[in-house]
Structure formats: C-alpha cells, structure tokens
C-alpha positions in Angstrom: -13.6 54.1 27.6 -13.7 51.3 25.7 -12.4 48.9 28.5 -15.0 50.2 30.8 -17.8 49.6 27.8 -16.2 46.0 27.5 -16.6 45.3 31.6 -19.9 46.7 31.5 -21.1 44.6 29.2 -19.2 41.3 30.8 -20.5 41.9 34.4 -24.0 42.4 32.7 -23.7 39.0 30.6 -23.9 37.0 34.1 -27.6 38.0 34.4 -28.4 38.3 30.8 -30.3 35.7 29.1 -28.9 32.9 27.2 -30.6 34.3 24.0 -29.0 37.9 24.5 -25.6 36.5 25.0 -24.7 36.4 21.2 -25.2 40.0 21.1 -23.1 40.7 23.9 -19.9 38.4 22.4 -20.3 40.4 18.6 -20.0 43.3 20.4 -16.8 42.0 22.4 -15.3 41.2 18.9 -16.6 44.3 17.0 -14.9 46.4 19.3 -11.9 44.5 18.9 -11.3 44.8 23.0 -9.5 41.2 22.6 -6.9 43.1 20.3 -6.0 46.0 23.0 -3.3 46.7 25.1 -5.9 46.2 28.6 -7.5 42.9 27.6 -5.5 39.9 27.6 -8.3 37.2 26.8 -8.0 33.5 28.0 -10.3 31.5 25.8 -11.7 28.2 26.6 -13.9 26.3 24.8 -15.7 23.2 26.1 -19.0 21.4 25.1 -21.3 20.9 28.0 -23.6 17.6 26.9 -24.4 14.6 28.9 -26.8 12.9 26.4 -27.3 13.5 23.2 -30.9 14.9 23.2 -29.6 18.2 25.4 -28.7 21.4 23.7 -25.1 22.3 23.2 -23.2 25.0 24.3 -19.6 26.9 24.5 -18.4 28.6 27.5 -16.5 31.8 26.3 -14.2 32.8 29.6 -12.7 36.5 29.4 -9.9 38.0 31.9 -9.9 41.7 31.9 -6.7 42.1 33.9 -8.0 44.3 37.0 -7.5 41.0 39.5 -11.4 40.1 39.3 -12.5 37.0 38.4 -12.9 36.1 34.9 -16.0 36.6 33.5 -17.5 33.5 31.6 -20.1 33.9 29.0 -21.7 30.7 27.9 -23.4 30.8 24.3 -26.1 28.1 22.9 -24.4 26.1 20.0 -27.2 25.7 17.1 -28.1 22.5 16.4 -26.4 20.7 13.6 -28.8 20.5 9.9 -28.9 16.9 11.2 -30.0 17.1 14.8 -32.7 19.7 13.3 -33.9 17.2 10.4 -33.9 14.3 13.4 -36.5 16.6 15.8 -38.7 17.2 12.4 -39.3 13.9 12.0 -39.8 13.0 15.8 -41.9 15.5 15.6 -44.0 13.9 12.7 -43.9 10.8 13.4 -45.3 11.6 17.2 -48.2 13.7 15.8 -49.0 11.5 13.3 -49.5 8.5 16.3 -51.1 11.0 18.7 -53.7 11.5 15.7 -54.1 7.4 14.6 -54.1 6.9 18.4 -56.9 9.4 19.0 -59.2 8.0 16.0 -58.5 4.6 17.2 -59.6 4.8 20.4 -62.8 7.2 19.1 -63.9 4.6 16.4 -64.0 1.6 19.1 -65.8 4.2 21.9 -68.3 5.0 18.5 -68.9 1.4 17.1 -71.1 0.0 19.6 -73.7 2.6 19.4 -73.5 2.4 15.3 -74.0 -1.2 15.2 -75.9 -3.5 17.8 -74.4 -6.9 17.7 -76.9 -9.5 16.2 -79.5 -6.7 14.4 -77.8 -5.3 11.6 -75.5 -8.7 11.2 -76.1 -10.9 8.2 -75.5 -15.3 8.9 -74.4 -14.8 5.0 -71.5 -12.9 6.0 -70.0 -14.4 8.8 -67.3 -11.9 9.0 -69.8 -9.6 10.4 -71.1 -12.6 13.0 -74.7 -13.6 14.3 -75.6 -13.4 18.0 -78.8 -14.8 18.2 -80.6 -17.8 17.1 -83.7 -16.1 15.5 -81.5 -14.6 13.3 -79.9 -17.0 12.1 -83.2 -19.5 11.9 -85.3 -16.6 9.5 -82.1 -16.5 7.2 -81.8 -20.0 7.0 -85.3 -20.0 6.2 -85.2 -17.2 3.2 -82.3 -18.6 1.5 -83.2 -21.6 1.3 -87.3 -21.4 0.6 -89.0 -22.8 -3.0 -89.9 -19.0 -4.2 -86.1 -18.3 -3.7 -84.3 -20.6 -5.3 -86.6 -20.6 -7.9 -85.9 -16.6 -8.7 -82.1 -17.9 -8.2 -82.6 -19.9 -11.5 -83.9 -17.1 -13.0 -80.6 -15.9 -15.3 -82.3 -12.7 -15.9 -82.5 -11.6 -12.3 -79.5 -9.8 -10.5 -79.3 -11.1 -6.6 -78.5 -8.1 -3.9 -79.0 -6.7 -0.6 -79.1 -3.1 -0.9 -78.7 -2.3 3.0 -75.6 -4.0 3.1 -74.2 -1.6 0.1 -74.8 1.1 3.3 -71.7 1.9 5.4 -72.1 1.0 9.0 -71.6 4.4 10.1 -74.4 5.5 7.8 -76.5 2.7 8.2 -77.3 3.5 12.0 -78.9 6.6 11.2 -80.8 4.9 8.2 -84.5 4.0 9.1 -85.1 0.4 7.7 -81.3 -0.5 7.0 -80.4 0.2 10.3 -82.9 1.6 13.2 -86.0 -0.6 12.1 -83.4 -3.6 11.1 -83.1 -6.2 13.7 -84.7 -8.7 16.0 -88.2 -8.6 16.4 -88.2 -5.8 13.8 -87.3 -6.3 10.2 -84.7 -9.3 11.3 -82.6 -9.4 8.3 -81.7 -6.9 5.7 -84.5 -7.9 2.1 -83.6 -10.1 0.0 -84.0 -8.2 -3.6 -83.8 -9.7 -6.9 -83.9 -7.3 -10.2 -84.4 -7.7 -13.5 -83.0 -4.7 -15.2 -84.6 -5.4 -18.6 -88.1 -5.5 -17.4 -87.1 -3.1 -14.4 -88.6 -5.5 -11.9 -87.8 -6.1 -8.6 -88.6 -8.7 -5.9 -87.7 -8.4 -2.5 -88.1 -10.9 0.7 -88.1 -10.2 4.5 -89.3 -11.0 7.6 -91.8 -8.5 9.8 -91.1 -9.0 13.5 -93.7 -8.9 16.3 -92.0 -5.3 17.7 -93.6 -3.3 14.0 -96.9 -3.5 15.5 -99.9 -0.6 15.0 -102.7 -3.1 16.7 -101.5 -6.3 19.1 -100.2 -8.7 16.3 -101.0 -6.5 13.5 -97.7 -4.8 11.6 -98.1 -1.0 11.3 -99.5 0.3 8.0 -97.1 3.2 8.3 -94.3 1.1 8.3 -95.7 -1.2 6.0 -95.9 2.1 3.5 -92.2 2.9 4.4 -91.2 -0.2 3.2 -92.8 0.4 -0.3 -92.2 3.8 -0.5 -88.3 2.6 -0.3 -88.9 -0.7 -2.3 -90.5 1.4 -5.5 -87.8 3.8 -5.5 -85.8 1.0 -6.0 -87.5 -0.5 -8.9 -87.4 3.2 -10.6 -83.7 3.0 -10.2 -83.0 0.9 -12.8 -85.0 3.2 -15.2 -84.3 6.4 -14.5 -81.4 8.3 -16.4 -79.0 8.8 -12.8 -80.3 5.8 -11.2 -81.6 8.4 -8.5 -85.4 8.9 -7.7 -87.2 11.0 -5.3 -90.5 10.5 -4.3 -93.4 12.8 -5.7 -96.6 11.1 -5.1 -97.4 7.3 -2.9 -101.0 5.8 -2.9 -101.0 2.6 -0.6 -104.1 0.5 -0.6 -104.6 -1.7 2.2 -106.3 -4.7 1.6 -106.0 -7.7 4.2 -104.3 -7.4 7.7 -100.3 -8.1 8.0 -99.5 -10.4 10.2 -96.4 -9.7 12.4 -93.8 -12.5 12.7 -94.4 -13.3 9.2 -92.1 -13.4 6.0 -93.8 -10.9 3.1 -92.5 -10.3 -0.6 -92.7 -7.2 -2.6 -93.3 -7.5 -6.2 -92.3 -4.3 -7.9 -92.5 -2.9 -11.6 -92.1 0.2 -12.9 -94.9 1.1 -15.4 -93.9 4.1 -17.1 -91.0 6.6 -17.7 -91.1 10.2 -19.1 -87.5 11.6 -18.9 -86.4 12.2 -15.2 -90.2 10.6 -14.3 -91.3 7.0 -13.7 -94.1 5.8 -12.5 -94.3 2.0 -10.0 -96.2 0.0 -9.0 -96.1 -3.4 -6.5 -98.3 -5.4 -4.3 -97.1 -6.6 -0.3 -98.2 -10.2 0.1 -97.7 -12.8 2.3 -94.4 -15.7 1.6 -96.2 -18.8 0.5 -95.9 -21.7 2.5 -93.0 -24.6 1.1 -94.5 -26.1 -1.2 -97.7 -24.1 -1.5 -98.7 -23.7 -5.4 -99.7 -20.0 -6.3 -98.9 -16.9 -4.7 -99.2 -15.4 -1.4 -102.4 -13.3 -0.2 -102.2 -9.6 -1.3 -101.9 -7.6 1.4 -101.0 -4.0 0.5 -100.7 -2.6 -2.7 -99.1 0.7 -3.9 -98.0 3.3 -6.6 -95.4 5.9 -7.2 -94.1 8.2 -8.8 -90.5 8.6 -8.9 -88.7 12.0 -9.8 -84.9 12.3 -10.3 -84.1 15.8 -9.4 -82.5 18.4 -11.5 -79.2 18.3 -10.3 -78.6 14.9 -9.4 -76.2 14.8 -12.8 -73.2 17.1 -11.6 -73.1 15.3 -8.3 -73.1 12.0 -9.8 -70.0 12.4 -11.0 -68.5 12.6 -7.2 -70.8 11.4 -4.6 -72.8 8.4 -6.3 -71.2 5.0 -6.8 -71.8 3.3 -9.7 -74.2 0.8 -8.8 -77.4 2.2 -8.5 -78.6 0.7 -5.2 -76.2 2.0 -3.0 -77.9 5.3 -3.6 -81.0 5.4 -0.9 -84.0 6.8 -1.3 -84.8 10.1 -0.1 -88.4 11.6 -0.3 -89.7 15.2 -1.8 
C-alpha cells in the first residue's frame, strides 16, 4: 500500500506545481518509503543556474524499481538571507528613482506655467535672470533714483521686497506678486522700506500701460488692491502675530494715475487696540530726479487691520518669522 501511495504521488509530482512539490517530497520522507524493502532511491542533487539573478533549484530523482523511468522531482531552493537582503534594496533603491524621476520630470513640465520668464524675474537677482530690456531699464531706474537712495541712508529703515519672500509655486497664484506682476503690468516686485519703530512703510513700483480702467488711466480697483495689500503691511509690524486681515478700506481718489508711471506708497499705522490697528497712506506720483518736494497725491486710503483669533496656535507652524512673508488675506 504504501509503495503504491508513494508512486501515486511521484507520477502526480510531474504535473504538480513547483510550489506543491515540497509537500509531495515531506511526504516521501515521512513515510519513510526510501527506508523500505521496494524503494531503492538514487539521489542526485544538482543546481540549475546560469546567472546569478535566476532562482535556484535541486532536482530530487527517485527509482521505484518496477522498470519505469525514474521519476524526478525538482524543488525551488530559497534564496540565501543574502540574495533576499540584495532584492530589498534593488527594490528600494529602484522605487526610490522611479519616484525622484517622476517629480523631476513633473516639476520641469509645471515650472513654465508657475513662472513666465522675464515677469516675475528681479535684475537684482541675476540668478533668477531678466529677459527683456523694460525690465531691466525700470529697475535700473528705482534703485538708483534720489528718493531711494536717500531712504537707503536712512539707518532706521529696513530694505525688503516682500513678493520675493513668496515661493514660486505660490507666487503664480498670488494676485500682485505673481498674476498682476510683470511687463506692462506692475513690472518689478515694490520696493518697500520699514521703519519698525514708527511702523512706517514706503514702497516704490512701476504701473504699466496693461492696468488700465480708461485708455492711459491705471484702474482704481487695482490701484485699491495695491493699498489694501500695502496697509496690511504697515499693520504687520504692529500687531501682536504680525498677521492682519482686512475689516474695513476707504480709498479716496483724488487726481488721475497715470499708467507707465513709477508711484510711492507712504504708509503709517495710526492706531492699535490689541489684535486691531488702524492705517493709513497716500498713492502719489515718483518725483522727477532732482525735483524738490513730493510727488502729486493721487489716491489716498485707510484701514483697519484685524488679526484673527487663531492666528497664535498656527503661528507656531505655518508662519515664518519674518512678518512679511505672511500675505495679506481679506475678511
């Protein structure tokens, strides 16, 4: 009986799967059928590998004694701890590529549309480049005007430029940092000075001929945005978080803005009642080189700045330190 359960089994390991085959040699030995009188095994063992990268395996060959063939059971050899530790980090390593490659290639598809070359590029940083000439000529022209270098003197005032402190994958969703900044529009990011004892604030740019309402005439909307912005600036530097909202904006239009003109915002907050301030500042015109006095008054505007509730728990993980990398959001 138990020589026919141990051919049975042999004739069936030629169609078994290699998985199943185990089971059929544990059987073999658990019935000790190598041991009886009937069986007189041959045993072979040979290791079938051409390259080191195929599996492994042992052919098991089993002569029953009847005159048939032998039967031959080949068995998968598992791998080695080292093979095994060798395919994890292939494994790993390949994923980890795969994943850096796929970024890679999604970043530079992405970056053209976050940043037009020439529009949201600064000459003061050539590492980010210049394209165009009109650039470069209105940021000659800001750096190196009389009412510039004389707030440069100034040791009281803090020199920035708070679109820059915007990443570039932020900024092209940002309206005057990035969709309204470029040629023709707001051509280079304000210059803004601050003096954070007096919480001041000056800031310089240029207004390019596509910001029109009329033909030739900058929009009064935009002309409000870019107060409404520049005042919640100024309340930065008083307010507990550095963080303002804005509650309440009266703009006062008094004399046409010219576009294709540089303006300056003179800011100052006024007031400040716990998590309130109240700002003011008047638009006017860049005087000439050399001009004595200021520019015309063009616009001029007040606010009141509210920093919410619970700004304080997330500044502790979301807002940087300085307070003009935070931009201004609107109640």
């Amino acid at each position: 009986m138990a020589t026919l359960l141990s051919r049975s089994l042999l004739r069936a390991s030629r169609s078994v799967t290699p998985g199943r085959l185990s089971l059929i040699e544990q059987s073999l030995q658990g019935q000790r059928i190598c041991q009886s009188a009937s069986l007189r095994p041959g045993s072979s063992f040979r290791r079938i590998s051409s390259s080191p990268w195929r599996n492994q395996y042992q052919t098991h060959t089993y002569d029953i004694g009847d005159g048939k063939p032998p039967v031959k059971v080949q068995i998968q050899d598992q791998p080695s701890f080292f093979r095994r530790a060798f395919r994890l980090a292939g494994r790993t390593i390949g994923g980890i590529l795969v994943v850096t490659l796929g970024s890679t290639i999604a970043l530079v598809i992405y970056e053209p549309s976050m940043v037009v070359a020439g529009e949201v590029r600064m000459a003061t940083l050539p590492q980010e480049g210049v394209s165009d000439d009109l650039t470069l000529e209105v940021e000659s022209y800001i750096q190196n005007h009389p009412y510039v270098e004389k707030l440069r003197q100034d040791q009281g005032l803090t020199e920035t430029r708070p679109h820059l402190n915007i990443p570039p994958m932020f900024r092209v969703h940002t309206l005057t940092g990035g969709v309204l900044t470029g040629v023709d529009r707001i051509t280079v990011p304000p210059l803004v000075f601050l003096d954070a004892e007096e919480k001041k604030l000056y800031s310089i740019m240029h207004v390019g001929d596509s910001l029109c309402g009329h033909p030739g005439i900058v929009h009064g909307g935009l002309l409000a945005t870019i107060l409404d912005e520049t005042l919640a600036h100024c309340s930065f530097l008083a307010l507990p978080n550095k963080v303002g909202m804005t509650a309440n904006l009266n703009v006062n239009y008094r004399a046409p803005c010219k576009a294709g003109q540089f303006i300056v915002i003179k800011a100052e907050t006024t007031k400040v009642e716990g998590r309130k301030a109240w700002v003011s500042a008047r638009l006017e015109s860049l005087p000439e080189p050399g001009a004595t006095g200021d520019g015309k008054v063009l616009v001029e505007a007040t606010a009141l700045m509210i920093e919410p509730r619970v700004i304080k728990p997330l500044m502790r993980e979301v807002i940087p330190s300085k307070s003009l990398e935070v931009p201004n959001g609107t109640a």
